[in-house]
Every structure is written in structure tokens, then in C-alpha cells.
C-alpha positions as CSV (number, residue, x, y, z in Angstrom):
1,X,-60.2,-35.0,66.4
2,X,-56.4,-34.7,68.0
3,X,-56.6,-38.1,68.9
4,X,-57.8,-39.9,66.0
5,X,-55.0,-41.3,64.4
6,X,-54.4,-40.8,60.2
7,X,-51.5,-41.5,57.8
8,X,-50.1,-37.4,59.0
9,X,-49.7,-38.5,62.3
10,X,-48.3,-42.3,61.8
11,X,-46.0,-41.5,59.3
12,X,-43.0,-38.5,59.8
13,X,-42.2,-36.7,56.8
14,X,-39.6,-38.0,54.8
15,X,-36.2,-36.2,54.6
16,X,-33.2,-37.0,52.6
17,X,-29.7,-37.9,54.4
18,X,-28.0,-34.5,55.1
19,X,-24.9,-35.6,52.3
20,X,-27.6,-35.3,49.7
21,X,-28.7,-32.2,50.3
22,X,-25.5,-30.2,51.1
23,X,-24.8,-31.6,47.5
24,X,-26.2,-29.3,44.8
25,X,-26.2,-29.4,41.1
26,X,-24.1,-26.4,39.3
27,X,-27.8,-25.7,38.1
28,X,-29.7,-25.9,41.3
29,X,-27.2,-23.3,42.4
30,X,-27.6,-20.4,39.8
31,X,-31.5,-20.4,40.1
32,X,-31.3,-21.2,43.9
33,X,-29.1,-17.6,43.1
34,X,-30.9,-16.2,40.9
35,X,-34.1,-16.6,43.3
36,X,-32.3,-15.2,45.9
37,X,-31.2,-12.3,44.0
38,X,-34.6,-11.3,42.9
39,X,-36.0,-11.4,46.5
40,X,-32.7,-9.4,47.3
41,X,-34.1,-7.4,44.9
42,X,-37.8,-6.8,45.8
43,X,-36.7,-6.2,49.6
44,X,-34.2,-3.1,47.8
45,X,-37.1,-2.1,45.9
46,X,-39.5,-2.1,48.7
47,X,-37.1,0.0,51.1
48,X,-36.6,2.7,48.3
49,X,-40.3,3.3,48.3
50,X,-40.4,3.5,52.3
51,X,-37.4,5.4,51.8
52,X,-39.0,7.4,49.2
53,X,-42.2,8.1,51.3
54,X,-40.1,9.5,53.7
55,X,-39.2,12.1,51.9
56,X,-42.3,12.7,50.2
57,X,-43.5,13.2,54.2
58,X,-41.1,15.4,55.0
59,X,-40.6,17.6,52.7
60,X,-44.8,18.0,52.9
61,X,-44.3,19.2,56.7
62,X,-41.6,21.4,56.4
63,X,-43.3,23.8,53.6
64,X,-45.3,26.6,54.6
65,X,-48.1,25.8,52.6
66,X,-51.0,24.2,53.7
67,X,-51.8,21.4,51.3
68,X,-53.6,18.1,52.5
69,X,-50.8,14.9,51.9
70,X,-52.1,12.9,49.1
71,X,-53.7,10.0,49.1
72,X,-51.2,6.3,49.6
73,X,-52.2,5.1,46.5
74,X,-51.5,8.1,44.6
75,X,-48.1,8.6,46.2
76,X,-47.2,5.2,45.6
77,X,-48.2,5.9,41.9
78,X,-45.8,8.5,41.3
79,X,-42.8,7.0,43.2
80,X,-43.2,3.7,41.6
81,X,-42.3,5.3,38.0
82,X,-38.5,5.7,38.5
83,X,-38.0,2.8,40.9
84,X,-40.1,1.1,38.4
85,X,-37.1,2.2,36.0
86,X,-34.1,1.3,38.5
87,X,-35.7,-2.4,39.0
88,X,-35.5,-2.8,35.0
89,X,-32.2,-1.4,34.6
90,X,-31.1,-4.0,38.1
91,X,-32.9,-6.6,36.1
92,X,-31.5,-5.9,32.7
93,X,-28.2,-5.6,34.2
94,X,-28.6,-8.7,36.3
95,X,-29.8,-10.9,33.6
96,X,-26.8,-9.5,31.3
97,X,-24.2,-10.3,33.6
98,X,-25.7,-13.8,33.6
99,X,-25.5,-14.0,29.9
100,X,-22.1,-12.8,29.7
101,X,-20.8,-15.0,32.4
102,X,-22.0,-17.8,30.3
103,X,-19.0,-19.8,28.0
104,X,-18.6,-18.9,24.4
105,X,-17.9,-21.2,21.7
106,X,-14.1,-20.4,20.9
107,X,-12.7,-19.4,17.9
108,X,-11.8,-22.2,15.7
109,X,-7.9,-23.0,14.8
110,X,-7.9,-23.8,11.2
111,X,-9.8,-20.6,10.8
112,X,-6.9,-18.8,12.1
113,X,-4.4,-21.6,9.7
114,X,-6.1,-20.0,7.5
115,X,-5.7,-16.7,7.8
116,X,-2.2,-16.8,8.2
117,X,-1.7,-19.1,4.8
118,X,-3.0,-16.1,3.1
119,X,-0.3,-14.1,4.2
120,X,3.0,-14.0,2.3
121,X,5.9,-16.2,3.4
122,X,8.1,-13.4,3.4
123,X,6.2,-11.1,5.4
124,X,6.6,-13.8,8.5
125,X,10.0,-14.6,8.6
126,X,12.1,-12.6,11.8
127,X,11.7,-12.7,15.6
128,X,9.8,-9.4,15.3
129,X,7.7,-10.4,12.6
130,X,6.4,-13.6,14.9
131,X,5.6,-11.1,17.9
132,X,3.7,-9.1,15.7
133,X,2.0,-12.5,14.2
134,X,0.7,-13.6,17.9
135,X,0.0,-10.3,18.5
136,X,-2.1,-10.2,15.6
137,X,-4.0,-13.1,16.2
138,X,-4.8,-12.3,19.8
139,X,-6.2,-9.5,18.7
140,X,-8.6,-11.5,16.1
141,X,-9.6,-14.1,18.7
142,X,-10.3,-11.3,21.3
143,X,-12.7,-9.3,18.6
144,X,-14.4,-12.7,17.9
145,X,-15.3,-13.2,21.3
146,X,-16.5,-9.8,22.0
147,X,-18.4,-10.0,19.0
148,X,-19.9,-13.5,19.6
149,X,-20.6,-11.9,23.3
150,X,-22.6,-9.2,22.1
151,X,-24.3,-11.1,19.3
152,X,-25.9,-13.9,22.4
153,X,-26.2,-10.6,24.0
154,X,-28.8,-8.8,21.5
155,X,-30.6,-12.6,20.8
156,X,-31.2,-13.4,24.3
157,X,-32.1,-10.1,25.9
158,X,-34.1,-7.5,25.0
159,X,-32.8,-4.3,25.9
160,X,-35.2,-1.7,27.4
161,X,-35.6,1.8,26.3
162,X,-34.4,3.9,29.1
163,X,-32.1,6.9,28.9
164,X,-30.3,6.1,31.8
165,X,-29.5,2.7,30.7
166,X,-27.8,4.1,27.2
167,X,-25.1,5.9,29.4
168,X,-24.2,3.4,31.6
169,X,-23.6,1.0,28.7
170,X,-21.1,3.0,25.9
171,X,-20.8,0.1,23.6
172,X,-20.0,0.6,19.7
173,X,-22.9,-0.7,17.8
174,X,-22.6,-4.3,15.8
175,X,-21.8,-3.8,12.3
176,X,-24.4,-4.6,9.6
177,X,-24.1,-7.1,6.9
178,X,-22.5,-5.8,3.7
179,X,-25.1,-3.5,1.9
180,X,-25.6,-4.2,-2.1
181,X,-25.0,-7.8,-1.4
182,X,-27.7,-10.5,-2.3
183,X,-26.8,-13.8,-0.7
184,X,-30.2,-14.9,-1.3
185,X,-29.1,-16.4,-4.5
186,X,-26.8,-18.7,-6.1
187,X,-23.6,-16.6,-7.3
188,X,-22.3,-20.1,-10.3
189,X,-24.6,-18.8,-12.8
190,X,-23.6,-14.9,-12.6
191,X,-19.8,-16.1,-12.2
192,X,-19.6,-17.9,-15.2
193,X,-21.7,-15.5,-17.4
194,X,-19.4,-12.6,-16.2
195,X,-16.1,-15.1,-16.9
196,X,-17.5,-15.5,-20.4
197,X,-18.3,-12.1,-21.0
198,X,-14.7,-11.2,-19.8
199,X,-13.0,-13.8,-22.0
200,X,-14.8,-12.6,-25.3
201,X,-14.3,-8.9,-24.7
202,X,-11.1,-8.5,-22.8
203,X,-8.8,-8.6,-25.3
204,X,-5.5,-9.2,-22.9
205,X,-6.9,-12.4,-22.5
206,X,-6.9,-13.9,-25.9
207,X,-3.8,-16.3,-26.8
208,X,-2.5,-14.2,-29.4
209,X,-1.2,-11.9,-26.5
210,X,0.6,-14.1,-24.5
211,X,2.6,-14.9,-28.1
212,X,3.3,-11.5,-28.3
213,X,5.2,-11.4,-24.5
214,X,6.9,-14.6,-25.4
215,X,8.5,-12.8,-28.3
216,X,9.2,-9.6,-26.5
217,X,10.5,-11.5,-23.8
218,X,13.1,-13.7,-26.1
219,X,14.2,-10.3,-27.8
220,X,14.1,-7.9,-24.6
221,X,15.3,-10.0,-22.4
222,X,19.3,-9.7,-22.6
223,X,19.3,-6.8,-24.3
224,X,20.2,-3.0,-24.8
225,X,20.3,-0.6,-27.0
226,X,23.7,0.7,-26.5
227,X,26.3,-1.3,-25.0
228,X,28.0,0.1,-22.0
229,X,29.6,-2.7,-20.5
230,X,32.8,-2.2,-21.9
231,X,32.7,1.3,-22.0
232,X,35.8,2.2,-19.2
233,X,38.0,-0.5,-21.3
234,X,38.2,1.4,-24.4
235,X,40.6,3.9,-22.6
236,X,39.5,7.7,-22.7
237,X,37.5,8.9,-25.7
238,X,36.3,12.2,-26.8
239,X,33.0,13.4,-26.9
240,X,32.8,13.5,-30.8
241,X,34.0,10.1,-31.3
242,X,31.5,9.1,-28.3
243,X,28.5,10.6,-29.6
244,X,29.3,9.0,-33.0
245,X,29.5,5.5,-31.4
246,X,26.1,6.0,-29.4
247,X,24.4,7.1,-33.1
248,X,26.0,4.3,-34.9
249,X,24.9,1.9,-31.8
250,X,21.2,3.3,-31.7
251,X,20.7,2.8,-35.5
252,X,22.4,-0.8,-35.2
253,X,20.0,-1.9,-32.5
254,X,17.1,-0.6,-34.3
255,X,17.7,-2.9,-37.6
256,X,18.1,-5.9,-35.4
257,X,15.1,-5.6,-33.5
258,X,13.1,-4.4,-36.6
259,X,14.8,-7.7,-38.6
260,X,13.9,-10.2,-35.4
261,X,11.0,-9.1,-33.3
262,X,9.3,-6.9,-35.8
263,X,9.1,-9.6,-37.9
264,X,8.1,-12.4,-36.1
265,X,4.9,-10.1,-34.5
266,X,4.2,-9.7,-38.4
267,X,4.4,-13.5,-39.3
268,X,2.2,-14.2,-36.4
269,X,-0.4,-11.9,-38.0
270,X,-0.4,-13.4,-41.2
271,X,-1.9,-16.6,-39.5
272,X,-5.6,-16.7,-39.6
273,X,-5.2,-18.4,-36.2
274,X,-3.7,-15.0,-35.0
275,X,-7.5,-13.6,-34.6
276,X,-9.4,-16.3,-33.8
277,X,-12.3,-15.3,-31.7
278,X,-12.1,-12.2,-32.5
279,X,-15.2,-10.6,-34.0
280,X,-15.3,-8.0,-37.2
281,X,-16.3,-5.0,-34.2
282,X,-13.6,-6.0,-32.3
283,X,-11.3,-6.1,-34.6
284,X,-10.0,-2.3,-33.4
285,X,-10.1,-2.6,-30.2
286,X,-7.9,-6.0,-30.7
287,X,-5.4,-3.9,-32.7
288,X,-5.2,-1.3,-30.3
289,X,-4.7,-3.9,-27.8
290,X,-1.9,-5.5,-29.3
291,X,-0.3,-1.8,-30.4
292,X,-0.5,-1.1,-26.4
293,X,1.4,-4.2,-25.7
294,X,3.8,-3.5,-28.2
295,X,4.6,0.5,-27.0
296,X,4.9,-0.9,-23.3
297,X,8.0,-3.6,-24.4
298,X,9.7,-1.0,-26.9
299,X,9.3,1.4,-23.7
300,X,10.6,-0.5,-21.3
301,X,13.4,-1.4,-23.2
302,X,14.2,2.2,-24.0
303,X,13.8,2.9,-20.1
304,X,16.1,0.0,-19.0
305,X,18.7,1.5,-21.3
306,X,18.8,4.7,-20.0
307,X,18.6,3.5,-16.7
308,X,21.9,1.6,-17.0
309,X,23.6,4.1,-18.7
310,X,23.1,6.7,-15.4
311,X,23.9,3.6,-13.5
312,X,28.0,4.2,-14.9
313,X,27.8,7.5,-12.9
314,X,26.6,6.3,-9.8
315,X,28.7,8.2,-6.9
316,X,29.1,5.3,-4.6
317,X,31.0,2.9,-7.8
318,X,33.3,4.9,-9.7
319,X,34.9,2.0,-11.6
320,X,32.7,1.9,-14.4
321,X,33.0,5.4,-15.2
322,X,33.4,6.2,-18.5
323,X,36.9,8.1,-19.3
324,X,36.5,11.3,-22.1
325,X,39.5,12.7,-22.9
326,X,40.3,16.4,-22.5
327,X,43.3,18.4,-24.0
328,X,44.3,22.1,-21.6
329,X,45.0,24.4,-24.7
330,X,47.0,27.6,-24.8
331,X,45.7,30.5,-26.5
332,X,47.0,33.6,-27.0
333,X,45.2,35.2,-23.7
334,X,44.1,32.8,-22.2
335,X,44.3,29.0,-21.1
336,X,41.4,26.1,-21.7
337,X,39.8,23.0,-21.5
338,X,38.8,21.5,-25.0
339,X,36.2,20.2,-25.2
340,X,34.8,22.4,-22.9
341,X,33.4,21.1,-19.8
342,X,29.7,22.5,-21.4
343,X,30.3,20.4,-24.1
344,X,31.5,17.4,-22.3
345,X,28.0,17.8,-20.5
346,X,26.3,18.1,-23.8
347,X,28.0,14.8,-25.0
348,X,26.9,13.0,-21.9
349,X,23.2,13.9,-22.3
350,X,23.1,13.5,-25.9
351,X,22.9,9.8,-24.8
352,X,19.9,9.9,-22.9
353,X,18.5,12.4,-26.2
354,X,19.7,9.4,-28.9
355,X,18.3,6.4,-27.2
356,X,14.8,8.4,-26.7
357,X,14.7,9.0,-29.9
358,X,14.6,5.2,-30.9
359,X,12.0,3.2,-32.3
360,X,9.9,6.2,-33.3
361,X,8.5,5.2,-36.7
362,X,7.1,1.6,-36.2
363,X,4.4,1.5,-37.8
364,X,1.5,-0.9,-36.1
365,X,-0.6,-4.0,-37.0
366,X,-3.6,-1.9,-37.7
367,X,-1.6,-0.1,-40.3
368,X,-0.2,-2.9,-41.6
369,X,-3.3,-4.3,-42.5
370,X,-5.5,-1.6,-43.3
371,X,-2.4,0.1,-45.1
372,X,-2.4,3.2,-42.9
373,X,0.6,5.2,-41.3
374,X,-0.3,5.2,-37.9
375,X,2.9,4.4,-36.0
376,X,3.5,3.0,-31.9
377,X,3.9,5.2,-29.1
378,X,7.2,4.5,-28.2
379,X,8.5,7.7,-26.6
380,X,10.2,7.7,-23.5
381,X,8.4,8.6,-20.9
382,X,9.0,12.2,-19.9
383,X,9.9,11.4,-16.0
384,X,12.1,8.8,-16.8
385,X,14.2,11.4,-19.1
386,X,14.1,14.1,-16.4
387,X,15.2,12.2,-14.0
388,X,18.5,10.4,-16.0
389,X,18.7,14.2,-16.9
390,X,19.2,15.6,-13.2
391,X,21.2,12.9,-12.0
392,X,23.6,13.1,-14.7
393,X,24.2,17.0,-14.6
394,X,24.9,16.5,-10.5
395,X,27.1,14.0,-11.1
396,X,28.7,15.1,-13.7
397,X,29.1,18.6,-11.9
398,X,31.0,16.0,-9.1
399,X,33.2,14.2,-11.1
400,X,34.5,17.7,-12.9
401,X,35.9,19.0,-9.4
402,X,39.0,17.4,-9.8
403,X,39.9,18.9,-13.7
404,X,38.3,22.4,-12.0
405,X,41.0,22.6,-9.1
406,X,43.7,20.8,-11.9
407,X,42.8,23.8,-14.6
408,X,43.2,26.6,-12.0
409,X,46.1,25.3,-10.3
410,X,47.6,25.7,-14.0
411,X,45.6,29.1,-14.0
412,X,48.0,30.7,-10.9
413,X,51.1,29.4,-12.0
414,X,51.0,30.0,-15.3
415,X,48.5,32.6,-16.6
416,X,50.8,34.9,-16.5
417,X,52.5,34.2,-19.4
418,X,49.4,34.2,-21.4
419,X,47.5,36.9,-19.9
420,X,50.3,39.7,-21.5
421,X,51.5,40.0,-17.7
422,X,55.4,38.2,-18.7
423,X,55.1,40.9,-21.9
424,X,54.7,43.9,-20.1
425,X,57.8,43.0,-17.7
426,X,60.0,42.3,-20.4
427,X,59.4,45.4,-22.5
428,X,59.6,47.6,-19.1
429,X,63.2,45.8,-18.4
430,X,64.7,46.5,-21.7
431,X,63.3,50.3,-22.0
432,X,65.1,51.0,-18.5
433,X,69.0,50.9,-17.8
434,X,70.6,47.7,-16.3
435,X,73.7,46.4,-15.7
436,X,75.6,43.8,-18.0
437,X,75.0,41.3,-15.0
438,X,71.3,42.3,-14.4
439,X,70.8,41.8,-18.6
440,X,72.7,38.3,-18.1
């Protein structure tokens, strides 16, 4: 009864002191909002089907045609379909933000040390080139989040398959793992059985070779095979006597380097320790090995060479240009430059001709030991000489504009009295009638 007394009525309800409980935990707070959101949510949802009913209503009166309303159920059956759809795309959304919102683990520092110890020393020096570095590396730390965003993302959430979600979310897909890859394994094994395999058939590799660029370096290394360095200190020279010296010079170089390199790649080979290693079928690709290192150093001293000698004409330095010397002759009818200026052009380029023409009969190792004829391919390469060939004719056409203007200037004041012009005068002043003064 009312008035019977029990342990309800005798004792109040306990209730905490009101500084406890205006004091909530970050936690209590997101579900106490996250609760509240989703009855936010179902009161939204519940007026879009009133809503939604309302319009069903109304648009049923105001057609002419008599059809009895439907059902409630039914009606709520086919509204609840797309606000079915809005309340997943509210909840998928919702949930999302949630995720998002939550803190990512930040990229580590010594990954990004890393990263830039990789990158050249020289590429980092400048006040530019450190904007560009922080620029750089905001840009990695800012893909790393995003990336680490949408990774929780696509763990924690499911995302549902609705059309109208797609295009409100335009979001580049995650990029797959690496395909062709198998991590599944240890790599140690393969490594060194590929290492091995390298070693015993890459040829490059085997010690002989690096005794072979020891040698060309010590003989390459300082040296050319024509000397131009003292080339504007000989005074002028002319173009016979020049291409005489660049013949004689050629030939010279070619003994020594025949008498010191050439040799000491032929000792080496008459060491059994020379082909160690090497088995009886690979003995030719071994030999053509060595024969491509030898073309490349012959080559590249031929190339350096030429290079140097085009060097002497460079526009911009005109103290080490080479002085030919030119005689302005007098003919009969006419005056001239000998050598000609074609020939001085044909003297200049003989040069680049000669010290191509170098080193072409050295026979190889192979030959050597098999007694064949088979020589090096030591040509010049056909860029380099129609490069050296171009420059040379332009700047030889540059330099000769001083002799042109110096030859016609001769030319105006002078031709005259080669040309028969001075002969005609004086045989039309004698066969006419003058004076004793005008004959004086």
C-alpha cells in the first residue's frame, strides 16, 4: 500500500555532486555526440518520410484520375528505399568524418634523413635549392598522411555501393602493390646465385680487366697524339711543312704507344694468371671483351686529340691560334694568295684526316693467340669527325676575313697594273702627239 514503508521510500536516490557531472571524459563526450547525432538523425529521417507522404497525398488529389490511395504500409515501402539510401550515405559520411578526425601516426624523421642522404651533396647546396628541399619534403609528409588517412579509411569502414555516394566522394584510387613481385620469399638465396652467375659470365668483371684500365690509364693519361701546345711559338709555318710535322708526329706516337702499352697488354697475356676463371667456351667472348676495352681507350684517345686541336680555333681565345704563313704573289694578270686560302683549309683538316687514321692495324689478343689477322676497331667515330669538321671550316672562314679585306684592298690599288689596264694607257700615250713637257 502508499503507506507501507520500503527501502524506495526511506532511501532518496543517490546523485553525484553537480562538479562531477559537469565533468566529462573526452570519451564520454564523442559517444554522448555520437548518440545524439544518430537521434538527430532518425528525427531527419522520420520528417522526410512525413514530408515525403505529403507529397505522395498531394499529388494523388490533384490528378484527374480516380485511383484509390494505397495502402500505409505500401507507401511507406516505396518511400523508405531512397531515404533508406540518404540515411547510409548520412551514416557513411558521419562515421567517415569521425575516422578522419581521428590523429594519424606522423611520418617518421629519420625516414625523411634518409631520403635526403640519398640525394647528392651538390644538388643541395644554394638558398633556392633549400626552398625547393622543404618544399619537397612537405610534399612527402603531406602524401604520407593522406595516404595513411585513406588506408585507416578503407580498414575501418566499409563503403556502400551507392551511385550517389561515388560522386560525392572523387578520390584517386590507392595504388596496388608492385605486380611481378614475390615478397613471400626470402630474396639471400636468389641474390647470391644471380651475383655468382654474374661474376662467372660477365667478363668486365674479371681482374684481368681492371689491369687492362690501369695500363691504358698510365699510357692515356697525359698524352696526345700530336702536340699542339707549342704550336703558336714556332712563328708562322706553311701548310706543307705543317702537314709534314702532323704525319711525322702521328707515326711517332704510334711507335711509342705500340712499344709501351701494346706491349705490356701482351706480357699480361702471356701469364697463365691472365685467364684464370675463364672457361675454354668463354674463352671468345673473354677476347672480345678485352678487344672492346682496348677500341674504347685507343678511341678516346684519338677523340681527345682532335678535340684539342679544334680547341686552338676557338673564337672566344685567339692566342693559341696557330700562324700559317701566306705569300701575295704577282702574276702576269692577276694577283694571289699562295697557298691558296682552299688549300690552307685543306691543310687544316688534313689534321683531323691524319689523326683518324691512327692506330688502324692493331692487331688483337684473339689474333695474337690463335694467329689470325683480325685487327681493333679503332676508327674515329664519325660524329666526332663531322663535328671537328664543321667547326673548323666556320672558323676558319672567320679568321680569313682579315687576309680577304687585306688581298682586295691590294686588289683596287693595284690590279691595274697587272690586269693589262697600265699597258693599254701607255701604248695609247705614245701612239698620240704630246708635248716635250707632257712626255717628261
Amino acid at each position: 500500500t502508499s503507506s507501507k514503508r520500503t527501502l524506495r521510500t526511506l532511501f532518496r536516490p543517490t546523485a553525484l555532486p553537480s562538479a562531477v557531472i559537469s565533468e566529462t571524459s573526452p570519451s564520454q563526450k564523442k559517444l554522448l555526440a555520437y548518440h545524439r547525432g544518430k537521434e538527430q538523425q532518425e528525427i531527419i529521417n522520420q520528417l522526410l518520410i512525413d514530408r515525403a507522404l505529403e507529397v505522395c497525398y498531394i499529388t494523388m488529389e490533384e490528378t484527374d484520375e480516380r485511383v484509390a490511395a494505397p495502402p500505409t504500409t505500401e507507401l511507406h515501402s516505396t518511400v523508405r528505399k531512397p531515404l533508406k539510401i540518404l540515411s547510409f550515405q548520412a551514416d557513411y559520411l558521419f562515421l567517415k568524418k569521425c575516422v578522419q578526425s581521428n590523429p594519424m601516426t606522423p611520418i617518421q624523421q629519420q625516414w625523411l634523413r634518409s631520403m635526403l642522404a640519398m640525394v647528392p651533396q651538390s644538388l643541395m647546396e644554394g638558398r633556392e635549392r633549400e626552398l625547393l628541399t622543404e618544399g619537397l619534403l612537405k610534399e612527402v609528409v603531406r602524401d604520407y598522411e593522406t595516404s595513411m588517412q585513406r588506408c585507416v579509411l578503407r580498414r575501418a569502414l566499409i563503403k556502400p555501393d551507392i551511385k550517389e555516394l561515388d560522386e560525392l566522394e572523387e578520390e584517386a584510387p590507392l595504388s596496388s602493390l608492385p605486380l611481378g613481385l614475390d615478397f613471400s620469399s626470402m630474396w639471400h638465396d636468389s641474390y647470391v646465385k644471380a651475383k655468382n652467375r654474374i661474376t662467372s659470365t660477365l667478363c668486365i668483371l674479371h681482374p684481368t680487366m681492371k689491369t687492362l684500365l690501369d695500363f691504358g690509364y698510365t699510357a692515356f693519361f697525359n698524352f696526345l697524339v700530336v702536340d699542339f701546345s707549342g704550336s703558336r711559338l714556332k712563328g708562322s709555318v706553311d701548310c706543307k711543312s705543317f702537314k709534314t710535322d702532323v704525319s711525322l708526329s702521328c707515326s711517332k706516337a704510334e711507335d711509342e704507344i705500340m712499344s709501351t702499352w701494346y706491349q705490356r697488354v701482351f706480357g699480361l697475356f702471356t701469364q697463365s694468371e691472365a685467364l684464370d676463371g675463364v672457361k675454354l667456351d668463354q674463352l671468345e667472348s673473354f677476347c672480345n671483351c678485352v678487344a672492346v676495352l682496348m677500341s674504347n681507350q685507343l678511341k678516346e684517345l684519338l677523340q681527345r686529340t682532335t678535340e684539342v686541336f679544334v680547341k686552338l680555333f676557338d673564337p672566344e681565345d685567339r692566342s693559341r691560334l696557330p700562324l700559317f704563313k701566306m705569300d701575295l704573289t704577282l702574276d702576269e694578270s692577276r694577283m694571289e694568295f699562295y697557298p691558296s686560302l682552299q688549300d690552307l683549309e685543306e691543310a687544316i683538316l688534313f689534321v683531323v684526316d691524319c689523326v683518324g687514321q691512327t692506330f688502324q692495324n692493331v692487331e688483337t689478343v684473339r689474333a695474337w693467340l690463335t694467329g689470325d689477322t683480325a685487327t681493333l676497331d679503332t676508327e674515329l667515330p664519325a660524329h666526332i669527325a663531322q663535328w671537328a669538321k664543321s667547326t673548323l671550316k666556320k672558323s676558319i672562314r672567320d679568321n680569313l676575313e682579315g687576309p680577304k679585306e687585306h688581298f682586295q684592298g691590294y686588289v683596287e690599288s693595284y690590279g691595274w697594273l697587272v690586269d693589262g689596264t697600265a699597258e693599254e694607257r701607255i701604248n695609247r700615250f705614245v701612239a698620240e702627239q704630246h708635248t716635250f713637257d707632257e712626255y717628261t
